[in-house]
N, C-alpha and C positions, 0 to 999 in steps of 0.2 A: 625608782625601784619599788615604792610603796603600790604606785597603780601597778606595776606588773603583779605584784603579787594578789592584786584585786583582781585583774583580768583574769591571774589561774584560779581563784578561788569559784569565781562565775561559774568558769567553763569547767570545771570539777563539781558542781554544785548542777549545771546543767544536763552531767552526764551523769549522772546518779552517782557519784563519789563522796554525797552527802558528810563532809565534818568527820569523816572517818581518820585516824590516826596513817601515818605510813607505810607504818611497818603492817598492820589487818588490810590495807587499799592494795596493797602487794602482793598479799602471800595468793599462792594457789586456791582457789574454791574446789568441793570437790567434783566433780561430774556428777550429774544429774541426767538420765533420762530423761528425755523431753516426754511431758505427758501429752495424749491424746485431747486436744477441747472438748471432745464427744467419748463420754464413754460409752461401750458398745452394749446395744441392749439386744436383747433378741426379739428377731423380726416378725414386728408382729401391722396387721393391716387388713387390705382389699386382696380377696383372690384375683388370680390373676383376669378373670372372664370379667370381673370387675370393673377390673382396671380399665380392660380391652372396648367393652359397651363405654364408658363414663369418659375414656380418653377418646373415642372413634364411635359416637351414638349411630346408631341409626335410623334413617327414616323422621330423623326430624324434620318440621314444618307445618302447616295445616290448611286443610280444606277450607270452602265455603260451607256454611253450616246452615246455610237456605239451601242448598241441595238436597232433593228427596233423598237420593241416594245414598247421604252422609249422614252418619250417627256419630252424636258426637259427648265424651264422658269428661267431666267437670270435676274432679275429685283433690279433696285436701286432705291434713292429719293434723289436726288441733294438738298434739302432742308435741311434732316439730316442725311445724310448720310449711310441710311440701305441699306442693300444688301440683297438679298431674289432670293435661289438655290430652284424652286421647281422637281421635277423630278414625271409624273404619268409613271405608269404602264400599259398599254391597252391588254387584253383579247381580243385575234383578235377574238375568236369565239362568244362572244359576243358582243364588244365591249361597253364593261364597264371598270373602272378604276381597277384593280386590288389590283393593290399598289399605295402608294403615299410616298413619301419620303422628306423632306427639311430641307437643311441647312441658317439659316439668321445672321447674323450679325448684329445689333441695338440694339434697346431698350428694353424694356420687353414687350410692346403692340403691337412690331414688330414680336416676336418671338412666342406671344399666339395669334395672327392674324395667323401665319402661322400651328404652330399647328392645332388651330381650323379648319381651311381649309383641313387642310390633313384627319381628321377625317370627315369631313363634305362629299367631292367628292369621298370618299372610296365607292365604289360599286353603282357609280352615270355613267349614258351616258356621251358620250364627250359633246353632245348637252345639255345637264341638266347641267352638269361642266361648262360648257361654259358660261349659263343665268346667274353666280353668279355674284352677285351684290356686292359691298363693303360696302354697306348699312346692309345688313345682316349679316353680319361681324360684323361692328361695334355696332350694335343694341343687337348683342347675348353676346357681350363682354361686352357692356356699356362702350365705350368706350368715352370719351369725346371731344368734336370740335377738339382741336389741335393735337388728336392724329389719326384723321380719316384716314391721306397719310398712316398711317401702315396696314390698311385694305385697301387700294387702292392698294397699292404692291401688296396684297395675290391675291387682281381681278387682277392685272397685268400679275402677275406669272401664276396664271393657263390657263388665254387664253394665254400666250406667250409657255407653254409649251403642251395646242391642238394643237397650230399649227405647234409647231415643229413636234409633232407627226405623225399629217397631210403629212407636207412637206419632211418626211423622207418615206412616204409610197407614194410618185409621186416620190420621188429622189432629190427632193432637202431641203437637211436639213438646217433649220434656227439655229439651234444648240441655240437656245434659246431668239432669237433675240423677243425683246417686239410686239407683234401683232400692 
């Protein structure tokens, strides 16, 4: 009789019945709502063109950069640390971009800055490639104040990779060096 009463005490002790009297282990509790684990905050994030470039990039990968043809931009942001490989392609007989290629390293606003860029100068003049603004970047993306250095890189990258362009068709290649 003594271990039974040891064996219910366990298995009352294991069920959370902790040492509670019988008559409070009994009575009804009252309902409770179950609360939510997450309460709801308002949604806040990546525009959606954001999302779309960072989850589905484009035009990533990269040239040879011993190719005359190939200009290639080397750009970083000592702030937070992005690194941003654009590499164009120039069509000597017209000289428009052909191709556009890039590898970045950062954040998602880093990565759909550059995207959107390589889509944007595809079949653009060096000089037209050249005028792009970071502004226009950030304005197409919605991107927000703290994230604008990531559209500053894409403007960094593609004049650092005209003028490598440039500088390998006089002979001396900047090899990506920031304009």
């Amino acid at each position: 009789m003594f271990s039974r009463s040891i064996q219910r005490s366990t298995r009352l002790l294991s069920r959370g019945a902790a040492l509670r009297p019988a008559l409070v282990a009994n009575t009804p509790r009252p309902h409770f709502s179950p609360r939510p684990a997450v309460v709801a905050v308002a949604k806040r994030g990546y525009h959606e063109k954001v999302l779309d470039h960072y989850s589905r990039p484009r035009n990533v990968g990269s040239m040879n950069k011993a190719d005359l043809d190939v200009g290639t931009g080397l750009v970083g942001a000592p702030a937070c640390g992005d690194v941003m490989k654009l590499q164009i392609r120039v069509d000597e007989s017209t000289g428009r971009i052909s191709d556009v290629k890039f590898k970045t390293f950062g954040c998602g606003s880093a990565i759909a800055s550059s995207s959107y860029l390589t889509e944007l100068v595809r079949g653009m003049s060096l000089e037209d490639a050249g005028k792009i603004k970071n502004t226009e970047i950030a304005k197409e993306l919605c991107l927000p104040p703290v994230k604008l250095h990531c559209s500053m890189l894409a403007e960094d990258a593609i004049k650092s990779a005209i003028k490598d362009y440039k500088s390998k068709r006089t002979g001396k290649p900047t090899l990506g060096v920031a304009a």
